[in-house]
C-alpha positions as CSV (number, residue, x, y, z in Angstrom):
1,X,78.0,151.9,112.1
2,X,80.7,151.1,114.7
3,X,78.3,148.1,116.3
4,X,78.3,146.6,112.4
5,X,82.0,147.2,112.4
6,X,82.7,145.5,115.8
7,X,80.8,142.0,115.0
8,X,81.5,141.6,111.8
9,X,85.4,140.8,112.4
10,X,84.2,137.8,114.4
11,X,81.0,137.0,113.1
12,X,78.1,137.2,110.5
13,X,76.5,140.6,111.8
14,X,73.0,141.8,110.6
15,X,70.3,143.9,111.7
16,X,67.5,142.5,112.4
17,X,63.9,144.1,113.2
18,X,63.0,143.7,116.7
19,X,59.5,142.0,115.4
20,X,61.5,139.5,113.9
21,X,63.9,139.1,116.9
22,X,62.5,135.9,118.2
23,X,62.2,133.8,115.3
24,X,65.9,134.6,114.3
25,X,67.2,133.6,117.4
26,X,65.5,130.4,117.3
27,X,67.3,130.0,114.3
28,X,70.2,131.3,114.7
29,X,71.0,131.0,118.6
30,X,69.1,127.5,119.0
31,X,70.7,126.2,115.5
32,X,73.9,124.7,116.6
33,X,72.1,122.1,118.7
34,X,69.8,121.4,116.1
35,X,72.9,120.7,114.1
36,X,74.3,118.6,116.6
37,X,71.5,116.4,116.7
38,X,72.1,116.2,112.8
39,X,75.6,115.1,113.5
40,X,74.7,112.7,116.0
41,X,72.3,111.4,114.3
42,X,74.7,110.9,111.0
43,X,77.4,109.3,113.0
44,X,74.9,106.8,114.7
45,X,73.6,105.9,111.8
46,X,77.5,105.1,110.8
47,X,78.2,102.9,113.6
48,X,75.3,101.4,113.0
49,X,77.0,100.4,109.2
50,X,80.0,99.8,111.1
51,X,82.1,102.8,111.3
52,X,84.1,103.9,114.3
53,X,82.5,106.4,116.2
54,X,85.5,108.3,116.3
55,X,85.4,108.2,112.3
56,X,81.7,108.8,112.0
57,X,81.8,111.6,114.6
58,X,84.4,113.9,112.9
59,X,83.2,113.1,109.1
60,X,79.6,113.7,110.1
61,X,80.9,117.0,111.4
62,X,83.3,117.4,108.1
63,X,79.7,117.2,105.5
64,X,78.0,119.8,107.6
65,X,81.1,122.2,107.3
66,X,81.4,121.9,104.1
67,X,77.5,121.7,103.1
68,X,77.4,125.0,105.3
69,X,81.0,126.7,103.2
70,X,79.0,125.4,99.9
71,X,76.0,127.2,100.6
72,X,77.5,130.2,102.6
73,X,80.3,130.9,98.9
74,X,79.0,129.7,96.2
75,X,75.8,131.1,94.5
76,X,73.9,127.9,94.1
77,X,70.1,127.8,96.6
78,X,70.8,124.8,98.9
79,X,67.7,122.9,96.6
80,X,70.0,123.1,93.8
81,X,73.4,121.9,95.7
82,X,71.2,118.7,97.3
83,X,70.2,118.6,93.9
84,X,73.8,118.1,91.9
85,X,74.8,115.4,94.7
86,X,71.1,113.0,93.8
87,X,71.8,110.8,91.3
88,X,69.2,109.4,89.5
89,X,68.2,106.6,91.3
90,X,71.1,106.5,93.3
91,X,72.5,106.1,96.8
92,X,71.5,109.5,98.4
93,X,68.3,109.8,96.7
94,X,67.0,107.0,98.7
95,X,68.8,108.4,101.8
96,X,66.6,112.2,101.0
97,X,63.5,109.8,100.6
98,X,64.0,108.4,103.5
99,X,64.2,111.3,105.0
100,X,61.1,113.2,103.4
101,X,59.8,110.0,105.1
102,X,60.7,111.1,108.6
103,X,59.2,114.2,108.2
104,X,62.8,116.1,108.6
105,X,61.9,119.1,106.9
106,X,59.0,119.7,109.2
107,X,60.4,119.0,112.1
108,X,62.8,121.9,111.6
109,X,60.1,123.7,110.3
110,X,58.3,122.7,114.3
111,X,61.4,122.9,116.4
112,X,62.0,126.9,114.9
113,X,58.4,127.9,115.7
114,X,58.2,126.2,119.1
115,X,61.6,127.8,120.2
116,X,60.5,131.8,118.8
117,X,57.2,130.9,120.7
118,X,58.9,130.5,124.0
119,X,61.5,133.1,123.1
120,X,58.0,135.0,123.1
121,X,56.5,133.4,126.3
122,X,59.6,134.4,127.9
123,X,60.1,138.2,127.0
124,X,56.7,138.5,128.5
125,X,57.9,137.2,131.8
């Protein structure tokens, strides 16, 4: 349709039902600051090694571009790409463990269900 035709010159465009309306925006629309909290959080701990937070600021940024065009391309799950860059018992292993540790995973998991429950709360409103 013309709408689908519109969008998708400057965008991803995809219909989405309206029961599923909230939980894709708080996905999609609050993403990006959940990604910038990722980048933040990469750079700091970068400084923290020593880095220039100029340095750490714009490679941080860099790895989740190019995470994102690897997963967005190529045919590989995102499992499977975080997968090929583990060595066993290497470097970024330890960095996922630590990680797992954290509870990352479910705290994405959290911050996407508490933000499509408000989006709810608020198209009641």
């Amino acid at each position: 349709n013309i709408v689908n035709q519109i969008f998708s010159g400057v965008s991803r465009c995809v219909e989405i039902p309206e029961r599923l309306q909230n939980a894709f925006a708080a996905m999609a629309g609050s993403g990006p600051a959940y990604i910038y909290q990722v980048i933040e959080a990469m750079a700091d701990g970068a400084v923290m090694m020593g880095i220039p937070r100029p340095l750490a600021i714009e490679h941080a940024a860099a790895t989740v571009r190019g995470a994102a065009t690897m997963v967005l391309e190529g045919d590989k799950h995102s499992a499977q790409l975080k997968d090929e860059v583990c060595s066993p018992g290497g470097s970024t292993i330890r960095g996922v463990q630590k990680l797992e540790e954290g509870g990352v995973r479910a705290a994405f998991m959290s911050a996407i269900q508490a933000a499509a429950n408000r989006n709810e709360e608020l198209g009641k409103k």
